[in-house]
C-alpha positions as CSV (number, residue, x, y, z in Angstrom):
1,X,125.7,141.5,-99.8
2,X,127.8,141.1,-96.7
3,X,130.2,142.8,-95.6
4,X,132.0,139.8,-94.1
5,X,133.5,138.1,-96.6
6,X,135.6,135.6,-94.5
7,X,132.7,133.7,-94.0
8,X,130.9,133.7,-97.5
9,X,132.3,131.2,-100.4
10,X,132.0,133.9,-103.5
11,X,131.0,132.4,-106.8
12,X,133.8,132.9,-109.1
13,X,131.9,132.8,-112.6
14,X,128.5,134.1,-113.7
15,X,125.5,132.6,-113.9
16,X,121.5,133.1,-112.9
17,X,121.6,131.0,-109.8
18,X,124.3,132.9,-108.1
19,X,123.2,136.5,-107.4
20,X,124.9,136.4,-103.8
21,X,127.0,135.2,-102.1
22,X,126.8,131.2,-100.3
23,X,126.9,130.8,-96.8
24,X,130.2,128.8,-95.6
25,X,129.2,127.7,-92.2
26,X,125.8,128.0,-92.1
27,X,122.6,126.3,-93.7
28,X,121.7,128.5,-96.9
29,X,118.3,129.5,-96.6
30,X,117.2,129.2,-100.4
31,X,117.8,125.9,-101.9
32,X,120.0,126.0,-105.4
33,X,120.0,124.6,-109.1
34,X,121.9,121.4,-109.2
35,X,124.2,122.2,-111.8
36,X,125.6,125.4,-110.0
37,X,126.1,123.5,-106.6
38,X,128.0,121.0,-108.6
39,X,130.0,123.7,-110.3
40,X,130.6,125.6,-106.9
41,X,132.0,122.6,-105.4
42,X,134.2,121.6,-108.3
43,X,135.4,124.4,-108.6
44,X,136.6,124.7,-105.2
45,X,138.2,121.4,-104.9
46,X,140.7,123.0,-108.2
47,X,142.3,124.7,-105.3
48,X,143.9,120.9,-104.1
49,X,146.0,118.7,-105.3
50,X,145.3,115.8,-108.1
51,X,144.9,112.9,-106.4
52,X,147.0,110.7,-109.5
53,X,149.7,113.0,-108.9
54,X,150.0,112.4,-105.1
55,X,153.4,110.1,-104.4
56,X,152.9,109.8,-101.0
57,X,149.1,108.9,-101.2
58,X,149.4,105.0,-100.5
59,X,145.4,104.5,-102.5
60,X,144.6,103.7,-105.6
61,X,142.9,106.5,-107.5
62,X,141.8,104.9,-110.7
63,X,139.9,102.0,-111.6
64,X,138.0,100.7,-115.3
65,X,135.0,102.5,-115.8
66,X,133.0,99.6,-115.9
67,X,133.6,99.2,-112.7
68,X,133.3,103.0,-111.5
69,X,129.5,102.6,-112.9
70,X,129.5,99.1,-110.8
71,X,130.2,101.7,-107.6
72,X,127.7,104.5,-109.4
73,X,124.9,102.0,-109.0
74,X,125.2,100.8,-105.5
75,X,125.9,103.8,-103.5
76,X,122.4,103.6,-101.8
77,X,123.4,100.3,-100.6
78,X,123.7,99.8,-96.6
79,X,125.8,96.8,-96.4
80,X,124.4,96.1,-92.8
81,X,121.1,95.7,-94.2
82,X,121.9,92.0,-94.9
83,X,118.1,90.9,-95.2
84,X,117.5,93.3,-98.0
85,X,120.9,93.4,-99.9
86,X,121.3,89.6,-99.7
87,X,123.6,89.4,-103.2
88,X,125.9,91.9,-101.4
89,X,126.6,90.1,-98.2
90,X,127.2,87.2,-100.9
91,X,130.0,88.8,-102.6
92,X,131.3,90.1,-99.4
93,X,131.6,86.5,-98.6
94,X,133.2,85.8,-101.6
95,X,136.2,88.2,-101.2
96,X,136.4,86.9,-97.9
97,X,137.1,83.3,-99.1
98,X,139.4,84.6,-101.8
99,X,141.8,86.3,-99.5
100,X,141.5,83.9,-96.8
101,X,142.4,81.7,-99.5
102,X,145.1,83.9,-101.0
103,X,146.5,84.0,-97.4
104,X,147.2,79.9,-97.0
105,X,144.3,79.7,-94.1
106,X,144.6,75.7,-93.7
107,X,140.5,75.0,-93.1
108,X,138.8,77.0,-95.5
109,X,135.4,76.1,-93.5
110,X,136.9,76.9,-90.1
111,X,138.3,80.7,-91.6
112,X,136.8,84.1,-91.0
113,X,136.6,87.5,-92.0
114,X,134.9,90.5,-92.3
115,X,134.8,93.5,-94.6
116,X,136.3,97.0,-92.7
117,X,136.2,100.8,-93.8
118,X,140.3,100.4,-93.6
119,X,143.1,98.3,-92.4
120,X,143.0,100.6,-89.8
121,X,139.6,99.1,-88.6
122,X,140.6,95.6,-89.2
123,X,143.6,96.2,-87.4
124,X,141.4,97.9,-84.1
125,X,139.1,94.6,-84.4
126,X,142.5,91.8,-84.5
127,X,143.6,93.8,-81.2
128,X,140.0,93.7,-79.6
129,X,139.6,89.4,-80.4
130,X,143.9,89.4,-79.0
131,X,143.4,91.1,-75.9
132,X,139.8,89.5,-75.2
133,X,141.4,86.0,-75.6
134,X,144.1,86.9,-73.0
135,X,141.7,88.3,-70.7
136,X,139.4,85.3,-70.9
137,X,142.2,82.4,-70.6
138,X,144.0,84.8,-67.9
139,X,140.5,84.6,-65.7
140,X,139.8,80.9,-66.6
141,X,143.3,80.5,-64.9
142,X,143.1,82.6,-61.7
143,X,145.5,84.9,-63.2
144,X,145.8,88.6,-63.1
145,X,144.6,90.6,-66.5
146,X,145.1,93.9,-66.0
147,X,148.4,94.3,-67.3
148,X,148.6,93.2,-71.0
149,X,151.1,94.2,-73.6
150,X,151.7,94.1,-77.3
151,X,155.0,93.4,-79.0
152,X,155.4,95.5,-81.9
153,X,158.4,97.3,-83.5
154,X,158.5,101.0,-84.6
155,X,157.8,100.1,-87.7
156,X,154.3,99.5,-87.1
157,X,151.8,102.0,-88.6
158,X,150.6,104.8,-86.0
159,X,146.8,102.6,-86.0
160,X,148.6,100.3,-83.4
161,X,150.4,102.8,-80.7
162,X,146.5,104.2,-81.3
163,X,145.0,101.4,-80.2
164,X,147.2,100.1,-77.5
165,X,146.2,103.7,-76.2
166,X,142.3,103.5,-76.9
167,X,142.3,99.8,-75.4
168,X,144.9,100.4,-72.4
169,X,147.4,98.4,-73.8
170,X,151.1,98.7,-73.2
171,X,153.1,99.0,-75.8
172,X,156.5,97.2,-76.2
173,X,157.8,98.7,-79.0
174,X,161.4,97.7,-80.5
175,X,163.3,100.8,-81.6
176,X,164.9,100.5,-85.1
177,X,168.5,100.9,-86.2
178,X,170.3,102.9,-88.6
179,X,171.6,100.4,-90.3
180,X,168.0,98.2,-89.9
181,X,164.8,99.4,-89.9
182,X,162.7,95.9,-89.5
183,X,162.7,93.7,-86.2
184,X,164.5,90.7,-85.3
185,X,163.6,87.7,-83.9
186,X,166.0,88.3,-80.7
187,X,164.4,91.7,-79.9
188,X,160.8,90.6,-79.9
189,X,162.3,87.5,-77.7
190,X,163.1,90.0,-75.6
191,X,159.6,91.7,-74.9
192,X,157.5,89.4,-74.8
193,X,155.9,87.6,-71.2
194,X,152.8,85.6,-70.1
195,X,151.2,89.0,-70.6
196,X,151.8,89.5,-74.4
197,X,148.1,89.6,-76.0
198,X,150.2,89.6,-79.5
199,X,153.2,89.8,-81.2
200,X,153.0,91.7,-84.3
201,X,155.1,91.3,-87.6
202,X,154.6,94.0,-90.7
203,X,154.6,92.9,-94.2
204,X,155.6,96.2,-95.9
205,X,156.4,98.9,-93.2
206,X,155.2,102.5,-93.7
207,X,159.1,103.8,-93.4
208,X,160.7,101.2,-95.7
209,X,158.3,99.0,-97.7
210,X,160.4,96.3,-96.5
211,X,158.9,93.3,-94.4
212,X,159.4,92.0,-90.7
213,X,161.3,88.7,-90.6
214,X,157.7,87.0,-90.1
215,X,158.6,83.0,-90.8
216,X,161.8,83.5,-88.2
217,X,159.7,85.2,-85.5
218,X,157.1,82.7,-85.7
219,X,159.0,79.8,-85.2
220,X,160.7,81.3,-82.2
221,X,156.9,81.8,-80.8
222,X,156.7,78.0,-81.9
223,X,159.8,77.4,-79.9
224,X,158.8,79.3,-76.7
225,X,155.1,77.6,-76.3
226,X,156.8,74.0,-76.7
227,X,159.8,75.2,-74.0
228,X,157.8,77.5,-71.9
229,X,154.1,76.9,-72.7
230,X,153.7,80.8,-73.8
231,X,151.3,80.5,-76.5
232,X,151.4,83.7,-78.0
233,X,149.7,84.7,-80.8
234,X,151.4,86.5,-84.2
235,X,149.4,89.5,-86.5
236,X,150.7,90.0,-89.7
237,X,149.6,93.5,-90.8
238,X,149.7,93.0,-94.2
239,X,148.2,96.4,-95.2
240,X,150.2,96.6,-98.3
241,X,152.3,93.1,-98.3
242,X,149.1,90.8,-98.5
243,X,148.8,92.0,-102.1
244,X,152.0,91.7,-103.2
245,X,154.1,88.9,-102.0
246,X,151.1,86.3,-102.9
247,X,152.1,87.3,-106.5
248,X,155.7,88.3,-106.4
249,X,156.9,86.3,-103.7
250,X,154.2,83.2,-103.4
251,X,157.4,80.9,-101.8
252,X,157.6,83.4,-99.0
253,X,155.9,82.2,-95.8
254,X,154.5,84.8,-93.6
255,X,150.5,84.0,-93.6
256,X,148.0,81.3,-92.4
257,X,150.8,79.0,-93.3
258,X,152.5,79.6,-90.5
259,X,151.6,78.2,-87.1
260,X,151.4,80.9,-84.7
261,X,150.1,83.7,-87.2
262,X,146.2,83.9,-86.2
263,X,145.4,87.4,-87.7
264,X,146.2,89.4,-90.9
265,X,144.8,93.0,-92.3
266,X,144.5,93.8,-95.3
267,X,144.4,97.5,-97.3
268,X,141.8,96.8,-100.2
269,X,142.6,100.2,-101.3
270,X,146.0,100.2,-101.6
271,X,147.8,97.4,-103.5
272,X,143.9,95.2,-103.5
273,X,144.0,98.2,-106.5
274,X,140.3,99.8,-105.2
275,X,139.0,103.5,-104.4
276,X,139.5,104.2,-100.4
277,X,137.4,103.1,-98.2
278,X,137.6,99.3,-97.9
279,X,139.8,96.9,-95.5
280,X,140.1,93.2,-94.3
281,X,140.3,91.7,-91.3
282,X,140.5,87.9,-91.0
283,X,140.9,85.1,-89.0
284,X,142.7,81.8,-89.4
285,X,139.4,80.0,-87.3
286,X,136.4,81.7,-86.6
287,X,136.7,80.6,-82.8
288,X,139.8,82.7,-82.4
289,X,137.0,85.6,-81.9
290,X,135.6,85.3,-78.2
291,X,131.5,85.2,-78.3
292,X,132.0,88.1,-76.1
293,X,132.8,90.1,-79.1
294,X,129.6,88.9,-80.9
295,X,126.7,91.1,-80.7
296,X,123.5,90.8,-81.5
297,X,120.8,93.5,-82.9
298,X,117.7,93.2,-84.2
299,X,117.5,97.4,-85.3
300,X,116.1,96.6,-88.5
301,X,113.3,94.2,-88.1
302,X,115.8,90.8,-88.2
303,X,118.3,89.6,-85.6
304,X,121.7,90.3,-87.0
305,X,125.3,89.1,-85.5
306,X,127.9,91.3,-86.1
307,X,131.6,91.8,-85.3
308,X,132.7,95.6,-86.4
309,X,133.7,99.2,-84.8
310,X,130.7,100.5,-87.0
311,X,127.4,99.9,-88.3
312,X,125.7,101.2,-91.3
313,X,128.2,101.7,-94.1
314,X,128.7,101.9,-98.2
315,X,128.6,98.6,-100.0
316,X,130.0,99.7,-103.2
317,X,133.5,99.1,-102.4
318,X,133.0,95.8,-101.3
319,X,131.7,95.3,-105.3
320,X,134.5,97.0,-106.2
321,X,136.7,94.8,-105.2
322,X,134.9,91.8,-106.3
323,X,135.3,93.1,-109.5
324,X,138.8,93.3,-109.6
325,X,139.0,89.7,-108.2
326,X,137.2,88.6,-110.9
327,X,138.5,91.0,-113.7
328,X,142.3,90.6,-113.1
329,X,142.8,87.1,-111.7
330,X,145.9,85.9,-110.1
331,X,147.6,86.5,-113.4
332,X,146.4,90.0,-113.7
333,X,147.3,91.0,-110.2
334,X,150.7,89.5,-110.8
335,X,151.3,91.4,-113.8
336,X,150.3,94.6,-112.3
337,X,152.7,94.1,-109.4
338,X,155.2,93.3,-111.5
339,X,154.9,95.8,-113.5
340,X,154.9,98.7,-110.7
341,X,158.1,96.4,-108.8
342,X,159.9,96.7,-112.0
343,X,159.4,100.7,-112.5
344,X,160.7,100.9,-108.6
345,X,163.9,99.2,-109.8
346,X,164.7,101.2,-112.5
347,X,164.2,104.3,-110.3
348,X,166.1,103.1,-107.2
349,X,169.1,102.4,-109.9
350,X,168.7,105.8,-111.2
351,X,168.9,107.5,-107.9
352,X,171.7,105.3,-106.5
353,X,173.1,106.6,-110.1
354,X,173.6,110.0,-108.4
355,X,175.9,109.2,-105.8
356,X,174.3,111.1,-103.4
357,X,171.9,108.6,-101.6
358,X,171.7,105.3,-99.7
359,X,169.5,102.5,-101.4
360,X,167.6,101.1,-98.4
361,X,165.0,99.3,-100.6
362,X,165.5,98.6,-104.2
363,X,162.5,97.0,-105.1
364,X,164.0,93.6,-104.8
365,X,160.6,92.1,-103.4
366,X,158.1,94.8,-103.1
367,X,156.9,97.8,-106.1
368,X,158.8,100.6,-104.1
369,X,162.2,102.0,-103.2
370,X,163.6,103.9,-100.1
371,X,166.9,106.2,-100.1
372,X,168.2,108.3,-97.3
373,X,170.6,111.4,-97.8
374,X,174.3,110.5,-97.3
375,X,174.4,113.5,-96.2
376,X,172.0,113.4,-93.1
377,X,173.2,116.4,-91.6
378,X,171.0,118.8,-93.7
379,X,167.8,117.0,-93.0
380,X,166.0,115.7,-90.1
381,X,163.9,114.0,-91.9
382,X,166.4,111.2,-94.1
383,X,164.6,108.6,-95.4
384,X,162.1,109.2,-98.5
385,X,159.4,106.2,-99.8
386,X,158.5,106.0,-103.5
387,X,155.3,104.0,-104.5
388,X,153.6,103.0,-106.9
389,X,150.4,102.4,-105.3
């Protein structure tokens, strides 16, 4: 046996299989029984924590079993490979017509989207179709485009300062207030200039759960490319919101609806109720996305167009959440949410019960609630986000 046991994995039961030690960073050289590479690995993972127990995990982590056996089956799948898993490209299709739909797109023929690995993808392609369109009018006009920016408040999840680095982007970002921790429309007046690829709004912000004033902020955009002729396009990162305010809030206007909104993302994992890995990214028209964008590979033995950060990739999930479109319905979904909103308002009364905390978000629209220490001096860190994801 070694003697170095830092880099070993010791077997901590008994059995035939495991007479030494496994390698931990390097390729065992004997191959193993099935059952005791599945027990060594289960075992491990003990160590961690239980996913269903993890507040702060923002994913769902269970879904019916039919539907885990749905997954089971189509693991193997490559989504990419269209010509061969024709049904699946289908469905994909399908989910893209139902949240397009879900989101008020006006033309359901002219409306696009695409299946992601995250929101975080979606949200990397939105910026990509935003900046290209800038870039592409700015040329057509014998203007300068080197200098674009994005209006976005600190709200915004770290995937957009990311990507305003990755894509040279500068970043407006409106700071937040102690007493508000969401954007107005004045401040984002305020930023944006004939350079603004983008203004965007959040529906459900990673520090609050609470949402951006979206309808206000769009009709100031409204307002500016009738007075000014700034025509400035609005993203809704609906990561978490898209799922929620359809069924909690469907009078609330911050999608397709609205004029100037020409992009939303969507989690699928978090609120769309599915096992991570799956996002949304769509478009209110399918021209929005410059041709430029559109590529063109023939890798597996048929021309295929695509519009995505990556190529091969798992088309289980994509089922996955098919099957909950179909399994829960509007109705279902809406009882869920409700369900989960009124659990976040019982505990935000309970806390507020204490005396000790500030109620920033009660659950009045979304399935959460936010308190900070009235006592902030103790803490650097004040604010603290319950979900019920």
């Amino acid at each position: 046996m070694s003697d170095d046991t830092t880099s070993v994995v010791t077997p901590t039961f008994g059995s035939r299989y495991m007479t030494e030690p496994i390698p931990k960073n390097k390729l065992p050289e004997e191959p193993m029984d099935p059952k005791a590479a599945y027990q060594l690995i289960h075992d491990e993972l003990q160590t961690q924590g239980n996913p269903t127990l993890n507040m702060a995990s923002f994913v769902t982590t269970v879904m019916d079993e039919e539907c885990d056996r749905l997954i089971s089956e189509n693991l193997g799948v490559n989504y990419i490979d269209t010509e061969v898993y024709r049904a699946n490209l289908e469905i994909q299709n399908r989910c893209v017509a139902i949240l397009n739909d879900l989101c008020g797109a006006p033309d359901p023929k002219k409306a696009w989207g695409t299946e992601c690995v995250g929101s975080s993808e979606a949200v990397m392609l939105a910026i990509l179709t935003h900046k290209r369109t800038w870039q592409e009018k700015r040329k057509a006009e014998g203007k300068p485009y080197d200098r674009p920016n994005i209006v976005m408040g600190n709200d915004v999840h770290l995937v957009w300062n990311k990507g305003a680095v990755y894509f040279e982007i500068e970043q407006r970002l409106i700071p937040l207030h102690p007493d508000r921790f969401t954007i107005s429309v004045d401040e984002v007046l305020a930023q944006v200039d004939e350079n603004t690829i983008c203004v965007v709004g959040v529906l459900g912000t990673s520090y609050t759960f609470q949402y951006d004033p979206i309808e206000e902020i769009n009709d100031a955009l409204v307002s500016l490319k009738r007075d000014q002729g700034l025509d400035i396009p609005l993203h809704v990162d609906g990561a978490s919101g898209a799922f929620i305010a359809p069924f909690l809030n469907p009078e609330l206007k911050w999608d397709f609806r609205l004029e100037q909104v020409k992009t939303i993302n969507i989690s699928g994992h978090k609120y769309g109720l599915v096992y991570p890995g799956i996002g949304w990214a769509l478009w209110r028209d399918a021209d929005d996305i410059p041709k430029s964008l559109i590529t063109e590979t023939n890798v597996l033995g048929f021309v295929e167009k695509s519009f995505s950060l990556n190529f091969s990739r798992g088309g289980a999930m994509i089922l996955a959440q098919y099957y909950n479109f179909i399994r829960l319905g509007r109705k279902g979904y809406a009882q869920i949410q409700k369900t989960m909103r009124d659990n976040a308002r019982y505990l935000a009364k309970a806390v507020d019960a204490m005396g000790r905390f500030n109620v920033i978000n009660d659950g009045t629209y979304t399935p959460s609630c936010c308190v900070s220490l009235k006592d902030e001096t103790r803490y650097k860190h004040f604010t603290t986000v319950f979900n019920n994801c």
